[in-house]
C-alpha positions in Angstrom: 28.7 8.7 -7.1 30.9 7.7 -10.1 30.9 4.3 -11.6 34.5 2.4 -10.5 37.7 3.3 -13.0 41.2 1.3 -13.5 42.6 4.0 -11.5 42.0 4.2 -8.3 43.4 7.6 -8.1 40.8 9.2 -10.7 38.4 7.2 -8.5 39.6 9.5 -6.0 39.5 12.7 -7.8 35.8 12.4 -9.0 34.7 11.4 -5.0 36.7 14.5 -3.8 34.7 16.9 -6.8 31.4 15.3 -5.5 31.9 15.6 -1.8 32.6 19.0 -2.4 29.5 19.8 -4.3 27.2 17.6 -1.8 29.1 20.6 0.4 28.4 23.5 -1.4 24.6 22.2 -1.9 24.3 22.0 1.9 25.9 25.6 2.5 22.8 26.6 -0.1 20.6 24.9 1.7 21.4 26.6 5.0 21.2 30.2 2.5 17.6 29.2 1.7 16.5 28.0 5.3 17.9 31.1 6.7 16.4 33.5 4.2 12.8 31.7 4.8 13.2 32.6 8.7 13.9 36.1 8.0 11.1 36.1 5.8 8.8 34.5 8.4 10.1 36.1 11.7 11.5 39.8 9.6 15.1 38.8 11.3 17.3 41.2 10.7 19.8 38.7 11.9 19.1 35.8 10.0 19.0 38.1 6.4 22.3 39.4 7.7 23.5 35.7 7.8 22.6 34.8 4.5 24.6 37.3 2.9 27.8 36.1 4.7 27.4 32.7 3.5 26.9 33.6 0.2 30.3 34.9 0.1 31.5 31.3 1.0 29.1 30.2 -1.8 30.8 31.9 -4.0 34.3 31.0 -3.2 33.4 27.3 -3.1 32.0 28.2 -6.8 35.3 28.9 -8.2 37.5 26.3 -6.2 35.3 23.6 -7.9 35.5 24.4 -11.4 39.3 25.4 -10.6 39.0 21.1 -9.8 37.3 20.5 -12.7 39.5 22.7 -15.1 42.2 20.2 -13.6 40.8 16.8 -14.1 39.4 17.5 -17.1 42.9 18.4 -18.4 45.0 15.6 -17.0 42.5 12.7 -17.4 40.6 13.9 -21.2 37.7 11.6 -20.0 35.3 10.8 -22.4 31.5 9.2 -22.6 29.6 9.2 -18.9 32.6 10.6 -17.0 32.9 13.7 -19.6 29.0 14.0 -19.1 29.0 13.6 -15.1 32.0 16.4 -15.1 29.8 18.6 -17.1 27.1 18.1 -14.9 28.9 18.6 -12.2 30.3 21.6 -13.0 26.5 23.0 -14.1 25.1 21.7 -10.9 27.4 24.2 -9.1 26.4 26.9 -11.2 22.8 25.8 -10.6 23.2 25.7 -6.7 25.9 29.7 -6.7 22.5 30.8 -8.2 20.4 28.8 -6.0 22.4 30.9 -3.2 22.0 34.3 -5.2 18.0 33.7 -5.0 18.2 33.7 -1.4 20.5 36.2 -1.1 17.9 38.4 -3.0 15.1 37.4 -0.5 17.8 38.3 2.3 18.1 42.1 0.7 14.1 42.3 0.3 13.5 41.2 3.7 16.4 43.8 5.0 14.1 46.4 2.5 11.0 45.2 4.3 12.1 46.3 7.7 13.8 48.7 6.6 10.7 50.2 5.5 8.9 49.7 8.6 5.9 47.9 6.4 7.0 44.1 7.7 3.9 42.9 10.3 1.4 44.4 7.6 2.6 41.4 4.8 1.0 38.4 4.2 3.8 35.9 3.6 2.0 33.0 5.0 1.8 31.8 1.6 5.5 32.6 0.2 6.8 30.3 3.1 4.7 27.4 1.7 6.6 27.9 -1.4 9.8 28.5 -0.7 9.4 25.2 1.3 7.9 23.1 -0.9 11.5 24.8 -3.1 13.7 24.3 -0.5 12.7 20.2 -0.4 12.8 20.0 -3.8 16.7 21.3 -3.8 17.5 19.0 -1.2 15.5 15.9 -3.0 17.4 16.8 -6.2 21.1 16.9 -4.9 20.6 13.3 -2.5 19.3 12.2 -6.2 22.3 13.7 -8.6 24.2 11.9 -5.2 22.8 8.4 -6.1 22.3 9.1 -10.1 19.0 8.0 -9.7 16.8 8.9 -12.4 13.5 7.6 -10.9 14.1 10.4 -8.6 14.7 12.9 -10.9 11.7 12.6 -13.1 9.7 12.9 -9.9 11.5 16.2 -9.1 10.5 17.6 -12.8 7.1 16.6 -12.0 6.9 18.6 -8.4 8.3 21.9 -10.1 5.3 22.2 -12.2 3.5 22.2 -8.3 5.6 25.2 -7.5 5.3 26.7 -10.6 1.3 26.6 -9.9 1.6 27.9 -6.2 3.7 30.7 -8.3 1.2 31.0 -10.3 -1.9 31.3 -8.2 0.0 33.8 -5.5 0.0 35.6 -8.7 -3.5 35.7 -9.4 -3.9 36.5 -5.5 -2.0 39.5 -5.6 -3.3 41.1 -8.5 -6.8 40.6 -7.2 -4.9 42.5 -3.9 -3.9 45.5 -5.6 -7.7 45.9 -7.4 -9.3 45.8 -4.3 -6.8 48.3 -2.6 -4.4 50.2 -4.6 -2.5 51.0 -1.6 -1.3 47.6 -0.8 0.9 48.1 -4.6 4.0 48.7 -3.2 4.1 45.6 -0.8 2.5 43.2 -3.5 5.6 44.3 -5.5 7.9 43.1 -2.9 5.6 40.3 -2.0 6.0 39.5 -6.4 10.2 40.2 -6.2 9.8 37.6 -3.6 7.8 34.8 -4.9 9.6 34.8 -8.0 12.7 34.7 -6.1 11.4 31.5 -5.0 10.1 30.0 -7.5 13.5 30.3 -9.5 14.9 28.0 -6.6 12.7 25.6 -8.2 13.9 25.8 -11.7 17.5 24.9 -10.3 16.2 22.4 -8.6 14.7 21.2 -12.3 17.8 22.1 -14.0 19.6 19.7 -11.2 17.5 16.8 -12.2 18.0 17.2 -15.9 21.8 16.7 -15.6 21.4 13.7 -13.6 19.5 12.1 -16.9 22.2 13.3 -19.1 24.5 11.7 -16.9 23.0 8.7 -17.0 21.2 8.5 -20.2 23.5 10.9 -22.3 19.9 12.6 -23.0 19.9 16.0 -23.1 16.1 16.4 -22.0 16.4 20.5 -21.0 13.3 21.7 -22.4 11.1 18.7 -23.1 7.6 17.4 -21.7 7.8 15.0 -19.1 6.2 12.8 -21.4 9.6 12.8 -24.2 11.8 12.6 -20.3 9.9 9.5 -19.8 10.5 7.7 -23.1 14.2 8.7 -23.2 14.9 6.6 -19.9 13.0 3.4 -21.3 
């Protein structure tokens, strides 16, 4: 990932960090894959799984800023290695939360079955999304892997297509509760859930900001894609 230094060994240091959050952003990708199948199938088994890995999540979490802490304090970089070890260390904030989304779909789903209300949900539409999520997570960290800013741009654009899915399911359930007041309770957990989803998104988004800041040194966090666009010609 990181541009070539004088010393090899900071060279070394910067590959290590990066490995290790190309790691944790796999072990959050399994989370969400996992979660989804619970969703789909009501596993009891799967939901179960997420919640162990999230324990590993969180552990990986703290060993990489512990890293971080520790290169920043013995190297003082400065310009685009300051900004990549900051964006590092938000990435893996972005992806621990990433994991607590789908740890919160895990718990629902547990809820769900627990309640014995799972084979009456529609959640045809929630696996869409959290699909269309899950890709977008995994396009965003092989992009913050190459620094590629083409790619991330495109990623800002798809979010606003997840945010729209969010959007419409929205509309859909609303219209669901009208018509039959007794479906409230699982369009509630059916609305914990797509939100839950379409926060993956966002950290997705927030992924592909950093990688422009990296690159750039543009903070473009809350900007249209039009103002994203200019600050990369």
């Amino acid at each position: 990932m990181p541009d070539k230094h004088l010393s090899t060994q900071f060279d070394s240091e910067l590959n290590a960090v990066s490995s290790r959050v190309m790691e944790l952003g796999g072990l959050v990708e399994s989370q969400i894959r996992l979660a989804v199948y619970a969703l789909s199938q009501f596993s009891l088994e799967s939901a179960n799984q997420v919640a162990e890995i999230e324990l590993r999540v969180n552990a990986m979490e703290v060993e990489i800023d512990r890293d971080l802490s520790s290169i920043i304090a013995r190297r003082q970089p400065t310009a685009r290695d300051l900004r990549l070890l900051i964006a590092i260390s938000k990435t893996t904030a972005n992806l621990e939360r990433v994991g607590d989304e789908a740890a919160k779909i895990a718990r629902m789903v547990r809820s769900i079955i627990d309640s014995g209300s799972a084979r009456s949900l529609p959640t045809s539409d929630l696996r869409v999304a959290a699909d269309l999520a899950s890709g977008l997570l995994r396009k965003a960290l092989d992009a913050f892997a190459r620094l590629d800013t083409a790619a991330a741009v495109s990623i800002l654009k798809e979010d606003d297509q997840i945010d729209k899915e969010f959007d419409g399911f929205v509309r859909k359930l609303i219209t669901y509760m009208m018509e039959d007041p007794r479906t409230i309770s699982a369009s509630l957990d059916l609305l914990f859930l797509a939100k839950a989803i379409e926060r993956i998104g966002d950290h997705a988004k927030n992924i592909a900001e950093f990688i422009i800041y990296v690159v750039k040194g543009a903070d473009v966090r809350h900007t249209s894609i039009e103002q994203v666009e200019s600050a990369l010609k």
